[in-house]
PALOGU-50203 format. One record per residue (C-alpha): residue number from 1; residue in one letter; chain; x, y, z. Coordinates in steps of 0.5 Angstrom, whole numbers, plus 500, padded with zeros to 3 digits. Each point is the difference from the previous one (the first is absolute). Layout:
PALOGU-50203
NUM_a_A_X_Y_Z
...
This chain:
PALOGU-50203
1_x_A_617_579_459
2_x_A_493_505_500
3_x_A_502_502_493
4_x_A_499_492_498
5_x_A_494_499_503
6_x_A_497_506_497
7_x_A_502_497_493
8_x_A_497_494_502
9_x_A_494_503_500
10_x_A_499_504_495
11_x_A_502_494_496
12_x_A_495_496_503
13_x_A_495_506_500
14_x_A_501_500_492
15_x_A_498_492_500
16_x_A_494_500_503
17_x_A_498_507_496
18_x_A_502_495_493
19_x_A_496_494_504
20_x_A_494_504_501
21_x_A_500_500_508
22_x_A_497_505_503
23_x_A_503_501_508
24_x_A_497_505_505
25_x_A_506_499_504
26_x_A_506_499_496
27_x_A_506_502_504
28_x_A_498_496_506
29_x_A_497_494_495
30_x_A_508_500_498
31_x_A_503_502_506
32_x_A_497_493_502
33_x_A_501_497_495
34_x_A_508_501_499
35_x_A_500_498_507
36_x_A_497_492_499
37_x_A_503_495_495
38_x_A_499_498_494
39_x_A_496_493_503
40_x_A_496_504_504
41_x_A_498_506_496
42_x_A_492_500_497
43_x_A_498_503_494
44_x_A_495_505_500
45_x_A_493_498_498
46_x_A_497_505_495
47_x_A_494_504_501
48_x_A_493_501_499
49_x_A_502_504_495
50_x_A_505_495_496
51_x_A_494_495_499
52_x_A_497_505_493
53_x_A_507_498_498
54_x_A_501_507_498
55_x_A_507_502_499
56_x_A_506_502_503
57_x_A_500_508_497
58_x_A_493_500_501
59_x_A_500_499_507
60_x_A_505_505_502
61_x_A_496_505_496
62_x_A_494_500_504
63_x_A_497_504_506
64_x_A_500_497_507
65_x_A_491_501_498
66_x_A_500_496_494
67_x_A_505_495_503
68_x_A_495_498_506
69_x_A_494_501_494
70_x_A_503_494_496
71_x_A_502_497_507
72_x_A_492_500_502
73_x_A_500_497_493
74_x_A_505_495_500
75_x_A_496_497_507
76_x_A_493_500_497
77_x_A_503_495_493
78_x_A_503_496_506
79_x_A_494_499_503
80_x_A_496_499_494
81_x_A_505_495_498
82_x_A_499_496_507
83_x_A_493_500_500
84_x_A_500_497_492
85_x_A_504_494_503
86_x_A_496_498_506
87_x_A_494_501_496
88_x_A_503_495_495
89_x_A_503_495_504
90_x_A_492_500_503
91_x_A_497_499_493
92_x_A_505_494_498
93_x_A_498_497_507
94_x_A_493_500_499
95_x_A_501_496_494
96_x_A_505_495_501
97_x_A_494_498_506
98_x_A_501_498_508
99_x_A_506_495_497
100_x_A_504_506_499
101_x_A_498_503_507
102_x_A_502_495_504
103_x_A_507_499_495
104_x_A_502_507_502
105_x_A_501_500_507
106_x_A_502_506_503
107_x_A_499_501_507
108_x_A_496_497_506
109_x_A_494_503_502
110_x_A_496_498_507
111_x_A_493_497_497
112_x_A_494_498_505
113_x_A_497_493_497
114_x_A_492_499_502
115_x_A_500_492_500
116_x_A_495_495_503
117_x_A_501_493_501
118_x_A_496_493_502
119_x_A_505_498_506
120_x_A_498_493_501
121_x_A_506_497_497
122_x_A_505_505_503
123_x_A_503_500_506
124_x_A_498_508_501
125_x_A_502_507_498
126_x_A_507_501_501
127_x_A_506_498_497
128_x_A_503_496_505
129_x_A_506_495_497
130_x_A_501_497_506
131_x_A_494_496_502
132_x_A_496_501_494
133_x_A_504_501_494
134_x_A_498_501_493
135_x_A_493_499_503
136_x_A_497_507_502
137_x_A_497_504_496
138_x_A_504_506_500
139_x_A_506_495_497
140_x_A_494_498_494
141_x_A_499_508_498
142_x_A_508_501_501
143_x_A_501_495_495
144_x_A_495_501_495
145_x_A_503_508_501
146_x_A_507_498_499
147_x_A_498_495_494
148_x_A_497_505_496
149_x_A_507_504_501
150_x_A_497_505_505
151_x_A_505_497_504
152_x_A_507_499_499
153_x_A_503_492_501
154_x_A_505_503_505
155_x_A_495_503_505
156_x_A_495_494_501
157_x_A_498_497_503
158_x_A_503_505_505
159_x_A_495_505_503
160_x_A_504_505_502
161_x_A_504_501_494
162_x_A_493_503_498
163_x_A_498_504_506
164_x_A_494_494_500
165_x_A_494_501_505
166_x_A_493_499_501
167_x_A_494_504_503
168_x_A_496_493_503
169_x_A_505_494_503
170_x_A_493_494_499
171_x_A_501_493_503
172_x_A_500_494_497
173_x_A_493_498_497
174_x_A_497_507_499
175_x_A_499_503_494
176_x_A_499_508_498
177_x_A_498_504_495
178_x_A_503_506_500
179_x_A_508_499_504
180_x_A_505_505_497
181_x_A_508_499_499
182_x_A_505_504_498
183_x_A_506_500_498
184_x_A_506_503_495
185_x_A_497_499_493
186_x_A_506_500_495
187_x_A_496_504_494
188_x_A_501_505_494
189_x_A_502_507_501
190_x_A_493_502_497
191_x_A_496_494_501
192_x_A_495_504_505
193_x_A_499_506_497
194_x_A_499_495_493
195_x_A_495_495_503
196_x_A_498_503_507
197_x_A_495_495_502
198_x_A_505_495_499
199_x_A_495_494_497
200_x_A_506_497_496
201_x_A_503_499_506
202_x_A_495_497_504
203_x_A_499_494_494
204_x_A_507_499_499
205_x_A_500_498_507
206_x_A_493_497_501
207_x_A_502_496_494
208_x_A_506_496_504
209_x_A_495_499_507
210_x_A_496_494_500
211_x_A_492_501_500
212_x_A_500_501_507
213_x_A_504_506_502
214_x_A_499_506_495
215_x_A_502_507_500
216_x_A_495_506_500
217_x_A_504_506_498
218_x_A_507_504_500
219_x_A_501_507_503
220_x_A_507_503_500
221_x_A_501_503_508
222_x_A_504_505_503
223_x_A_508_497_502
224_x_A_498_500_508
225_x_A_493_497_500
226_x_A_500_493_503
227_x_A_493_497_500
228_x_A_499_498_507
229_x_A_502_506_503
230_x_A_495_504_495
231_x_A_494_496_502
232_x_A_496_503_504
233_x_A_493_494_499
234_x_A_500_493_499
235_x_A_492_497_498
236_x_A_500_492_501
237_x_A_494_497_498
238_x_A_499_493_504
239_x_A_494_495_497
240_x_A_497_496_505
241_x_A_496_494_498
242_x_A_493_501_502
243_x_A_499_492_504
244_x_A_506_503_504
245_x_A_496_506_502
246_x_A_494_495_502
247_x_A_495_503_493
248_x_A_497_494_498
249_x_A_498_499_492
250_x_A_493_501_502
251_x_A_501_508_504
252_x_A_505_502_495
253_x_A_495_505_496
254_x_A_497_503_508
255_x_A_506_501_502
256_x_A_502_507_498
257_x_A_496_503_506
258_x_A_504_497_504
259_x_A_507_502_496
260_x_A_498_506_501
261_x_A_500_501_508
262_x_A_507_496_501
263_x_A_503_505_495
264_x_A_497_506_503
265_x_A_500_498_508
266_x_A_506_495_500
267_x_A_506_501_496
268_x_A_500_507_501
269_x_A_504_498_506
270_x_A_506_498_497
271_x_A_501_507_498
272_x_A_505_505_503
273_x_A_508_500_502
274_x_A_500_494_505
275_x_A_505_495_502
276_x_A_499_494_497
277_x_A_504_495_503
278_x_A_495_494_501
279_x_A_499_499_492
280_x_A_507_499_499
281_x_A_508_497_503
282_x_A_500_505_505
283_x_A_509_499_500
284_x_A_501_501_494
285_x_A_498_508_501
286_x_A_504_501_506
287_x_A_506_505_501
288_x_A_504_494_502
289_x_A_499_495_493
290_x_A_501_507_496
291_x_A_507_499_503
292_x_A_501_493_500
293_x_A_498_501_492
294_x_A_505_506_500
295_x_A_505_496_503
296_x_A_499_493_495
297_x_A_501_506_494
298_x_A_506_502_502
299_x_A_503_492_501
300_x_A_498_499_494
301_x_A_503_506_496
302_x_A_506_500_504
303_x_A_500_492_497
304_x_A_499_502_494
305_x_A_505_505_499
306_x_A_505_495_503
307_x_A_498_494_496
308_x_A_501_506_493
309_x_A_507_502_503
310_x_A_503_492_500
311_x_A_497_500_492
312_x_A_505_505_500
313_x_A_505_497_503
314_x_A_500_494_497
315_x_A_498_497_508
316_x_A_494_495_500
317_x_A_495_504_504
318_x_A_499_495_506
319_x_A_506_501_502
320_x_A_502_507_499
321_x_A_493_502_504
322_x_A_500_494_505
323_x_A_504_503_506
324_x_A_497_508_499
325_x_A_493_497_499
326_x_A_501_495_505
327_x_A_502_506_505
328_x_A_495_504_497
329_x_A_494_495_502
330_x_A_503_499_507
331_x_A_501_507_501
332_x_A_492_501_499
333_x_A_498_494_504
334_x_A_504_502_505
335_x_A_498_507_501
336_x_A_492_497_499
337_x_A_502_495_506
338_x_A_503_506_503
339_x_A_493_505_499
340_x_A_496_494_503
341_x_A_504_499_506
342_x_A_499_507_502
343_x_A_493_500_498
344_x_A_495_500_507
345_x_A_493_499_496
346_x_A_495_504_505
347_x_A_494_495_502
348_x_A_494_502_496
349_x_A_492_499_503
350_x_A_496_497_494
351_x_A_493_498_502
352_x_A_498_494_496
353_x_A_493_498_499
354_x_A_501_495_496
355_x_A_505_496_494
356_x_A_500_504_496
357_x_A_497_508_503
358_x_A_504_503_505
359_x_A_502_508_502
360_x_A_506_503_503
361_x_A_501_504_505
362_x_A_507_503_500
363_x_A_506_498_495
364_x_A_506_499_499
365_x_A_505_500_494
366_x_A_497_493_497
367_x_A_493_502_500
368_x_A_499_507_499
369_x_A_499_503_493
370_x_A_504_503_495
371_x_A_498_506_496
372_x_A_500_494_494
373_x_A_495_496_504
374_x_A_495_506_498
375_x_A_497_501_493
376_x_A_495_505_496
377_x_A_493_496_497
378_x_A_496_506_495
379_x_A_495_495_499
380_x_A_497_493_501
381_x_A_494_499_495
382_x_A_495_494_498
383_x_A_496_499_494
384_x_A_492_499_500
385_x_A_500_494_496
386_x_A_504_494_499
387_x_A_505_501_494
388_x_A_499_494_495
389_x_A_507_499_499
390_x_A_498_494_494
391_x_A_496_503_497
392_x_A_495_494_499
393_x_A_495_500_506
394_x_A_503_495_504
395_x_A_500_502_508
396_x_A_507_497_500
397_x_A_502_506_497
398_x_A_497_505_503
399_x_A_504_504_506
400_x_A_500_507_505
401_x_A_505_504_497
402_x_A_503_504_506
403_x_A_504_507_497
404_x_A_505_502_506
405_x_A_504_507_499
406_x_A_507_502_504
407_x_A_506_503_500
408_x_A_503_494_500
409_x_A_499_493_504
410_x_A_504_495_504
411_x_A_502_493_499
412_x_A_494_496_499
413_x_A_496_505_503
414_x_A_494_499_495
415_x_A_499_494_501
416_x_A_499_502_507
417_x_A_495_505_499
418_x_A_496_495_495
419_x_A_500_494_505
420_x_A_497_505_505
421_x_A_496_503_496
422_x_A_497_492_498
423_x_A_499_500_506
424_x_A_496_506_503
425_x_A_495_499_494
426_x_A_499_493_502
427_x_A_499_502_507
428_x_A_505_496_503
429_x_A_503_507_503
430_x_A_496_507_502
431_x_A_502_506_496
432_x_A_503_503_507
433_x_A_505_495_499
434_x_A_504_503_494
435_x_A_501_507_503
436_x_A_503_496_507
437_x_A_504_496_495
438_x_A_502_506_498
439_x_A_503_504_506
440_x_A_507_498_502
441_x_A_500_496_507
442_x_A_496_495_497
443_x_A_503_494_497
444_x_A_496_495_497
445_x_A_501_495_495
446_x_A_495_501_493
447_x_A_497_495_495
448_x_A_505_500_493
449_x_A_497_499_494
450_x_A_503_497_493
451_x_A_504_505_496
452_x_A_497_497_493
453_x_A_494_506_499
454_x_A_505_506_502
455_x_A_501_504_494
456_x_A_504_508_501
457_x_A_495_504_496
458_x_A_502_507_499
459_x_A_506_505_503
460_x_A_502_507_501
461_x_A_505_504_499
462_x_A_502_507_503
463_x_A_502_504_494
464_x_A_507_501_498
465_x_A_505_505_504
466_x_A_504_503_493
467_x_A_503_506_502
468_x_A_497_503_507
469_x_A_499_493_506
470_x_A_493_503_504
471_x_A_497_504_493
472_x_A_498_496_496
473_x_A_494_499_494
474_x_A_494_495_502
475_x_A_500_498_493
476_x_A_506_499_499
477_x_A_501_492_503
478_x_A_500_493_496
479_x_A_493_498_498
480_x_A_499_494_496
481_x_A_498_501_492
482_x_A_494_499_497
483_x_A_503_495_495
484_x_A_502_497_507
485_x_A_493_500_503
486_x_A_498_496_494
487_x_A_504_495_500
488_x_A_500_499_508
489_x_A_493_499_499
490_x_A_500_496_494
491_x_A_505_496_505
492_x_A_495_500_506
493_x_A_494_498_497
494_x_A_505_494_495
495_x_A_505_497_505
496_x_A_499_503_507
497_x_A_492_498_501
498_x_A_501_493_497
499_x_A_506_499_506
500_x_A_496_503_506
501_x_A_494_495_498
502_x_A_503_494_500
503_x_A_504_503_507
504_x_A_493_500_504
505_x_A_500_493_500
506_x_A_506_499_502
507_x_A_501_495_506
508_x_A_503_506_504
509_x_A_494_503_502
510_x_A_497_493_502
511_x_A_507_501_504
512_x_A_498_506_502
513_x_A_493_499_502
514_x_A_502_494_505
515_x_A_505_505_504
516_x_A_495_506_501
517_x_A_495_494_503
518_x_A_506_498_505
519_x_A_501_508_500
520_x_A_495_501_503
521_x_A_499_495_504
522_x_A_505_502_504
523_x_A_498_508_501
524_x_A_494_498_505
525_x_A_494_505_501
526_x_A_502_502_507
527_x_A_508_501_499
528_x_A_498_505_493
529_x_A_495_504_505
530_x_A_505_502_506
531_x_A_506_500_494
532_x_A_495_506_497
533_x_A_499_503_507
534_x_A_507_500_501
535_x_A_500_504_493
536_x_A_494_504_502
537_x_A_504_502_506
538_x_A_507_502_496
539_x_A_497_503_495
540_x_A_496_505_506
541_x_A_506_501_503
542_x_A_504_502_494
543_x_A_495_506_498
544_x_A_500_502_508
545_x_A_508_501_499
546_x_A_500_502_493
547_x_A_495_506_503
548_x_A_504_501_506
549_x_A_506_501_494
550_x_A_497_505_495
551_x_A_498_505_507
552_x_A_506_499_503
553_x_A_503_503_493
554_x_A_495_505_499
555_x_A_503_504_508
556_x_A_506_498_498
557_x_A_499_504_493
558_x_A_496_506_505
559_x_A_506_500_504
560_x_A_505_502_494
561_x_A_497_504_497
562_x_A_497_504_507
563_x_A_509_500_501
């Protein structure tokens, strides 16, 4: 009954003014506590005050303000307390040295990795366990990470356990000096606030590369960064040897001159947002292989989730994913079969001038542009001299080095560009031609050089985005360190150059000379003349429809704002 109840509460009144527990709420407290069981019933957790271990009777006897004084008290003895902890977990991990840093694991961070490479003996950039694997570059790193324990064995060598990704995809045979990889980093609680250039880390994992590959420096970055997207300029330089331009050992001191002009009046050219679909695969940036690669994704997964789900069950995976697989794979050639039936291909006009040179008129879905044929070149420089990659004097190891500036490039697009650019400098094409080349009716085939002198020089990022997405800090971005910088250079000048010197005699380029001859050959000087008037023509026409559009925008402005 009421007068139970009431008992019970005083008596339980009683026991928390023996125990010392100081209750704002006693009758609610209580009445809520009655109503629960003994199993689900929670102890009260002492105050602030409780911390100065003051007894019971003294407790009762204060006034409400020394109670909050000695609360405020007891609140900065705490902190103190914590603070003396940190500080002599930080002390003992000093001493103990980078062994007890990478024992004591305690979280993951995402951390960049500048790294630069002799790619030669790799078959690209990418990890890719399919065609290539154990045989990338980003594998090597990878493995060197996950030996020096940055890297648990369970999450290698799998990339997507630890969200990896790289700001530069190189093909086979080239080289860089300054790519960046990120990934989740497994690394002490303190460790960049101990060690913030991490120059331990990047001689733990360089001690596990081979000479070739080197890691420059480690910066921790923020979780959304991804090195691809937040690189806004790629710089590659490209050596060309100097018999391929045609310099001969005897004119290679007065050839400055001449340098000078091709830098200041021809590969300005290059510059600009433009469609650069004759210096790469022009399919592969298609909206229709974008779908077909989608659709070979999904197949792929959709596999592979069968192939785990017969694990499982203890099926063997052939047949558990045999029919749906095989209905999967029908279902998608059909429906292709389907689209292409239905499909009528409009007749397109192409004036051709030759093999090699011709010019569209109209165009249908095959070959108009897609938005990712177009791409944003800052700069296309060239030095005054010959760069002697040896060292020694010989004129066989003397090259052009051709500097190239862009948002982002295509599929052998760099090579293009230095095959037409060998070819302009020894005039076997007018400098007219580079700008026509670069216009979207134009469809022409391009000289191709050898990718073994092709190195990824620098990058830029934009800066991170850590609380606000469009206010940003300019100075807030991932740079390399100086330590960094030292060693990049210390590995230009020891691994690098060496490499490129021995690659300018290559039997490529002999190659590579013998195709420009036949080349050329093929584009007669009467066929590059019309197809040159053919663009003068275009070009005429497409600021006449360009001026017609700005006024015609301009009254219909006038229109809206007199309404």
């Amino acid at each position: 009954g009421a007068g139970g109840v009431r008992a019970r509460t005083v008596q339980l009144l009683a026991t928390s003014a023996r125990g010392g527990l100081m209750l704002r709420e006693p009758m609610r407290a209580l009445r809520l506590r009655f109503r629960q069981k003994p199993s689900q019933r929670v102890q009260p957790r002492p105050t602030g005050v409780a911390v100065l271990g003051l007894d019971s009777q003294t407790r009762l006897g204060m006034t409400r303000r020394e109670r909050s004084l000695l609360l405020q008290k007891a609140e900065s003895v705490k902190m103190a307390n914590h603070d003396s902890k940190e500080a002599s977990l930080s002390a003992s991990g000093t001493q103990e040295g980078t062994d007890r840093e990478w024992e004591n694991r305690a979280r993951k961070r995402n951390v960049a990795f500048y790294y630069g490479y002799v790619g030669t003996d790799y078959q690209g950039n990418m990890i890719n366990e399919d065609t290539a694997q154990g045989r990338t570059l980003e594998y090597v790193v990878f493995k060197a990470i996950r030996d020096m324990g940055g890297v648990l064995p369970t999450n290698f060598p799998d990339p997507k356990k630890v969200r990896l990704s790289r700001a530069s995809r190189t093909d086979k045979g080239v080289h860089a000096l300054s790519n960046v990889l990120s990934l989740k980093l497994e690394c002490p609680r303190n460790y960049w606030i101990d060690n913030k250039c991490g120059s331990d880390l990047v001689d733990s994992v360089n001690a596990q590369l081979p000479k070739e590959v080197r890691v420059f420096s480690a910066t921790p970055v923020t979780k959304g960064f991804a090195p691809r997207a937040f690189c806004n300029a790629r710089t590659y330089d490209f050596y060309i040897p100097a018999k391929v331009l045609g310099i001969e050992e005897d004119e290679s001191g007065s050839v400055g001159q001449r340098l000078s002009e091709f830098n200041e009046t021809v590969l300005p050219l290059f510059c600009g947002f433009r469609p650069y679909h004759n210096f790469t695969v022009k399919r592969l940036y298609t909206k229709k292989h974008r779908e077909k690669l989608k659709t070979k994704l999904e197949e792929k997964h959709a596999k592979m989730r069968m192939d785990r789900n017969a694990e499982r069950e203890g099926t063997p995976p052939s047949e558990a994913g045999g029919s749906e697989g095989q209905a999967l794979e029908e279902g998608g050639h059909g429906s292709n079969e389907m689209k292409e039936g239905d499909e009528r291909e409009v007749e397109v006009e192409v004036v051709k001038f030759c093999h090699d040179l011709r010019w569209f008129r109209t165009f249908n879905s095959k070959t108009k542009l897609d938005r990712a044929h177009y791409r944003t070149i800052h700069s296309v420089s060239c030095d005054r001299d010959l760069v002697d990659l040896g060292g020694n004097g010989k004129f066989q190891e003397r090259a052009l080095r051709v500097t190239i500036s862009g948002e982002s490039f295509m599929y052998h697009q760099i090579r293009h560009m230095v095959g037409l650019v060998v070819a302009c400098f020894r005039g076997f094409v007018p400098p007219e031609f580079i700008s026509a080349v670069l216009s979207a009716p134009a469809n022409v085939q391009l000289p191709f050089a050898p990718a073994h002198t092709l190195v990824l020089r620098d990058l830029a990022f934009l800066p991170f985005a850590r609380q606000d997405f469009f206010n940003r800090d300019e100075n807030d971005r991932l740079v390399m360190t100086p330590r960094g910088q030292a060693l990049r250079e210390t590995f230009e000048f020891e691994e690098m150059r060496p490499a490129l010197s021995k690659f300018l005699t290559h039997e490529d380029w002999d190659a590579f000379e013998r195709e420009l001859a036949v080349w050329a050959e093929g584009l007669p000087g009467e066929a590059v003349r019309k197809f040159l008037e053919t663009h003068a023509e275009w070009s005429a026409d497409l600021e006449r429809r360009k001026r017609e559009r700005g006024e015609s925008d301009k009254e219909e402005k006038f229109e809206k704002r007199k309404k």
